[in-house]
C-alpha positions as CSV (number, residue, x, y, z in Angstrom):
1,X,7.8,19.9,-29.1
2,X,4.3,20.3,-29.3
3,X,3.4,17.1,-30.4
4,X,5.2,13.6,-32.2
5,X,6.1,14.4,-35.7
6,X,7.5,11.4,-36.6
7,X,6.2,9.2,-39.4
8,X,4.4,6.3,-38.1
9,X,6.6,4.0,-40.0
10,X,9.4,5.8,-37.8
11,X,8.4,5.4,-34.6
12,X,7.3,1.7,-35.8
13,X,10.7,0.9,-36.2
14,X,12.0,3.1,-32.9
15,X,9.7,0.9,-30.6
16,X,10.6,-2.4,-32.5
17,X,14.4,-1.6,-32.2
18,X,13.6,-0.8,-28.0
19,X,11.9,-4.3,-27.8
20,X,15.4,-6.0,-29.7
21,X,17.4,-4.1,-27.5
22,X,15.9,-5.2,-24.2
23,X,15.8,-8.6,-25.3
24,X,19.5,-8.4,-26.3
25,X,20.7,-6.5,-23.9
26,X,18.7,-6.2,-20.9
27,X,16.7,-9.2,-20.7
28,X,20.2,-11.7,-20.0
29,X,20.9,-9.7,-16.8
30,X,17.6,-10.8,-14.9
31,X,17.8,-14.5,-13.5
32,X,14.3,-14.5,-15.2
33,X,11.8,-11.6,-16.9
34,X,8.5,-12.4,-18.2
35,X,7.1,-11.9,-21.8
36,X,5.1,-8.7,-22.6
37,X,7.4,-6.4,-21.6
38,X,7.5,-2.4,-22.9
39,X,10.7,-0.8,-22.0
40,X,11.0,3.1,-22.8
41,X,14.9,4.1,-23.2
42,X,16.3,0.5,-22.4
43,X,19.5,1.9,-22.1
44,X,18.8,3.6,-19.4
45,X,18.6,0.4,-17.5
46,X,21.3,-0.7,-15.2
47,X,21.0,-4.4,-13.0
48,X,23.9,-5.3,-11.2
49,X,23.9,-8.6,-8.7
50,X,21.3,-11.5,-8.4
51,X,19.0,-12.8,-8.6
52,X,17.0,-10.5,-9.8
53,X,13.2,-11.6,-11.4
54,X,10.9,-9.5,-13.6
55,X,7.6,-10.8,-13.6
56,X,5.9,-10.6,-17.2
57,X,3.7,-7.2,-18.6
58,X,6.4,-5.6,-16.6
59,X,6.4,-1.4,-17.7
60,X,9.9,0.4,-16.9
61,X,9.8,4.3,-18.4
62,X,13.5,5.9,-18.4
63,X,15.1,9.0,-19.4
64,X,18.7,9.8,-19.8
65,X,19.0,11.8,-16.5
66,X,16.7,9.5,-14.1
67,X,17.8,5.3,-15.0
68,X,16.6,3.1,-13.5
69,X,18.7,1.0,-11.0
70,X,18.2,-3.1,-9.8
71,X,21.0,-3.3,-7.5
72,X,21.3,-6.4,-5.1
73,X,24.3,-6.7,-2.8
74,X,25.2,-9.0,-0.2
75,X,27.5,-9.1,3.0
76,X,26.4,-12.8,3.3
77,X,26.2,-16.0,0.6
78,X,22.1,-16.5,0.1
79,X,21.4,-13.0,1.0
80,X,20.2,-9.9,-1.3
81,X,17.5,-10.7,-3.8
82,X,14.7,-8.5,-5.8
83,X,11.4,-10.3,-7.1
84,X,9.4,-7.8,-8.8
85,X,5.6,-9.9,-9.8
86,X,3.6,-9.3,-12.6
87,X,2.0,-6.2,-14.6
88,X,4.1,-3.5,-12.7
89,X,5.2,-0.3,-13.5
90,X,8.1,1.1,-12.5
91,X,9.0,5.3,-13.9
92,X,12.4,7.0,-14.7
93,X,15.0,7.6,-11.6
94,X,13.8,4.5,-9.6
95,X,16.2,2.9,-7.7
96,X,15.7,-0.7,-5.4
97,X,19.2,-2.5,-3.9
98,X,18.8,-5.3,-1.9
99,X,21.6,-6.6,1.0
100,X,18.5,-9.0,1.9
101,X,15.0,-9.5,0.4
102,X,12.6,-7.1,-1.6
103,X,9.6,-8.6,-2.8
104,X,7.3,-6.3,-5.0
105,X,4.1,-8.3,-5.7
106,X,1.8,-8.1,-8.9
107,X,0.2,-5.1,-10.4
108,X,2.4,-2.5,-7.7
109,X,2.8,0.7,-9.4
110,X,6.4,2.5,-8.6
111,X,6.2,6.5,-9.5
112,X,9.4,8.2,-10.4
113,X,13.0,8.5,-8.4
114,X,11.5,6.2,-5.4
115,X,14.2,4.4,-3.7
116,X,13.4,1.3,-1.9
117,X,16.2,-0.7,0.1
118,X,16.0,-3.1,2.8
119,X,19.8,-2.2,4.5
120,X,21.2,1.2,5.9
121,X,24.6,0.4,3.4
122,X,26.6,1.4,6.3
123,X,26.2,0.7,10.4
124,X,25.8,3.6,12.9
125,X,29.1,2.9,14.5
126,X,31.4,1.3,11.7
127,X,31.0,2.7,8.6
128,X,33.9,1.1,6.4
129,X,33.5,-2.2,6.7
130,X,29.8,-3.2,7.1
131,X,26.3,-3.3,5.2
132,X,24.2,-2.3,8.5
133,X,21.4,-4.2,9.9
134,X,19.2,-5.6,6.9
135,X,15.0,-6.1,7.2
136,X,13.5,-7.8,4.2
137,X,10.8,-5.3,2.8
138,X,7.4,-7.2,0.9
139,X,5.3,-4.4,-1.2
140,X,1.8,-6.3,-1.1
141,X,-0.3,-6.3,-4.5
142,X,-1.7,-3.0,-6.3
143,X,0.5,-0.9,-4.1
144,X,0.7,2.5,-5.5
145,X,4.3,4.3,-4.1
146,X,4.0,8.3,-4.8
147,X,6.8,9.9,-6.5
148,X,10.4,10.6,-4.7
149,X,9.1,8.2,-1.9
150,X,11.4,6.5,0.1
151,X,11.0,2.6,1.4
152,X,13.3,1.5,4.2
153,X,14.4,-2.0,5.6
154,X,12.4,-4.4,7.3
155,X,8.6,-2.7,5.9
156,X,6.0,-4.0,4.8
157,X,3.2,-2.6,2.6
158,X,0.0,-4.1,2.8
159,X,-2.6,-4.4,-0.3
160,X,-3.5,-1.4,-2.5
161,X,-2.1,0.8,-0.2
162,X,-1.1,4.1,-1.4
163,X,2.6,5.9,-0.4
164,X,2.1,9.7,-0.9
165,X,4.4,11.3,-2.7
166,X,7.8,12.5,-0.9
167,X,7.0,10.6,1.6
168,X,9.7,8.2,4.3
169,X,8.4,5.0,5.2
170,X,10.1,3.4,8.1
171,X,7.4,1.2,10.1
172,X,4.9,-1.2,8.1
173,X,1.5,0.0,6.5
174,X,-1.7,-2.5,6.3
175,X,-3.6,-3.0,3.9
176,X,-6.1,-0.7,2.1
177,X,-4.6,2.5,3.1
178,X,-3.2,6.0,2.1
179,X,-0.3,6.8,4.3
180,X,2.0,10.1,3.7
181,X,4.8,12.4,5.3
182,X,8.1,11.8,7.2
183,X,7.8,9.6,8.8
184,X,5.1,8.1,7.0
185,X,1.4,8.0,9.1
186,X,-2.1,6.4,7.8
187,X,-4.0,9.6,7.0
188,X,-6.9,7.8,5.4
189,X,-8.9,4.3,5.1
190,X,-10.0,3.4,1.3
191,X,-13.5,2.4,1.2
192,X,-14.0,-1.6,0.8
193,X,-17.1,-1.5,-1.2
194,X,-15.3,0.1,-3.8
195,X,-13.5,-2.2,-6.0
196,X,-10.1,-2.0,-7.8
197,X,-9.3,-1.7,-11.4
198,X,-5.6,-3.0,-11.6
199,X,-2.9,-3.4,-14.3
200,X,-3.7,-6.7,-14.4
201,X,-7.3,-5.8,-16.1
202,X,-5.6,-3.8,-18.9
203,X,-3.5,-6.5,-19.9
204,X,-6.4,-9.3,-19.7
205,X,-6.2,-9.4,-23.6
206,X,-2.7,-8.6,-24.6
207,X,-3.5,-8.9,-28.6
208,X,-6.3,-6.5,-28.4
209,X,-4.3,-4.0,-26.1
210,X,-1.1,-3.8,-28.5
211,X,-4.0,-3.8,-31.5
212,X,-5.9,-0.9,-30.1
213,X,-2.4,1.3,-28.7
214,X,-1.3,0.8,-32.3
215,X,-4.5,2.3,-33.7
216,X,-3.7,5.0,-31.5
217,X,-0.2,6.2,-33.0
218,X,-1.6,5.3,-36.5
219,X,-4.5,8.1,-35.7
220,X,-2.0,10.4,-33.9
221,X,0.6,10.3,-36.3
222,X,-1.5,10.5,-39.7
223,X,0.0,13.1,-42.0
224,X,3.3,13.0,-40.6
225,X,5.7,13.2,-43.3
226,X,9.4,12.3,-43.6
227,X,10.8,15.5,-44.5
228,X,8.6,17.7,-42.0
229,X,9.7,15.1,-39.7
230,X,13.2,16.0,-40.5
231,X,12.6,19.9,-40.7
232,X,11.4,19.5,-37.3
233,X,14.4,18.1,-36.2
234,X,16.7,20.9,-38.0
235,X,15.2,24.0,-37.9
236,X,12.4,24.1,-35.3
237,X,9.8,26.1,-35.3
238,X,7.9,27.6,-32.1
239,X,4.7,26.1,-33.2
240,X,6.1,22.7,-33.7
């Protein structure tokens, strides 16, 4: 499709009925999740183990053929835990699963199919029976991870770094950086003097930003009527 054809009343509904069912269904799997949340395809959500925390004006995008995973499992009692801090985004096909600790701090933004993990899930020499070696991995504030990227145990990612895309992280990056390829090396500094715009700034007032992205489909959706909606749905045209 070209564009949404859905009545606004429609999509009204489809976003209120996302919002019941991550509260319903979703939201009693996390030891805790924060308020402000805007799931997109909750169903495609899976959490399995604990704990597990979702700080609040958390942002998870799905689709049907890239969920996203929260996986924490532990060869030892006390071990395996994912903290994820406020105002983050996380996009369809991500997956993070935790033998140890994985701390992702405020405003981080996670593109899609990353996998972070902070274990091998299997040791070089006995691969039956054991978990590997964990390293607890700590993703720093306003961290930006590129798509299809790949986090391994016992990193850390310092603040606002960037992980280009594809890329296979398996020694710590500081702070303040871009850092790319396999393995992953710094290939430039971000300038200081510039400053930062983060999540955090776009949710500063949450009633005006809900206000103003519902003004938005109100405009984009004006016109659209029931039955074309339904037409649409039946007998598609090429310039729909």
């Amino acid at each position: 499709m070209r564009k949404d054809h859905r009545p606004y009343a429609v999509k009204k509904a489809h976003l209120k009925f996302q919002q019941w069912y991550a509260r319903h269904f979703i939201k009693p799997q996390f030891d805790s999740m924060g308020d402000g949340f805007t799931f997109l395809n909750p169903w495609n959500i899976e959490v399995f183990g604990a704990p597990i925390t979702l700080g609040k004006h958390a942002n998870i995008i799905t689709t049907s053929d890239h969920k996203v995973r929260f996986t924490v499992w532990a060869k030892e009692k006390g071990k395996g835990k994912i903290q994820i801090g406020d105002c983050c985004l996380i996009c369809p096909g991500v997956r993070i699963s935790s033998a140890d600790e994985i701390t992702i701090s405020d405003n981080c933004m996670i593109a899609s199919s990353v996998y972070i993990t902070d274990t091998d899930w299997h040791d070089v020499y006995n691969r039956v029976h054991s978990l590997g070696n964990p390293g607890p991995v700590h993703i720093s504030e306003n961290v930006w991870i590129g798509d299809s990227a790949i986090i391994c145990k016992g990193v850390t990612i310092g603040e606002n770094s960037i992980v280009g895309a594809g890329s296979v992280v398996v020694q710590s990056i500081p702070a303040n950086v871009i850092a790319a390829g396999n393995p992953a090396r710094i290939v430039k500094h971000l300038d200081p003097d510039i400053p930062f715009v983060k999540r955090s700034d776009w949710f500063s007032d949450p009633a005006m930003l809900a206000s103003d992205i519902d003004q938005l489909d109100r405009d984009n959706l004006n016109g659209n009527t029931f039955s074309h909606w339904l037409r649409t749905l039946i007998l598609p045209k090429n310039t729909d």
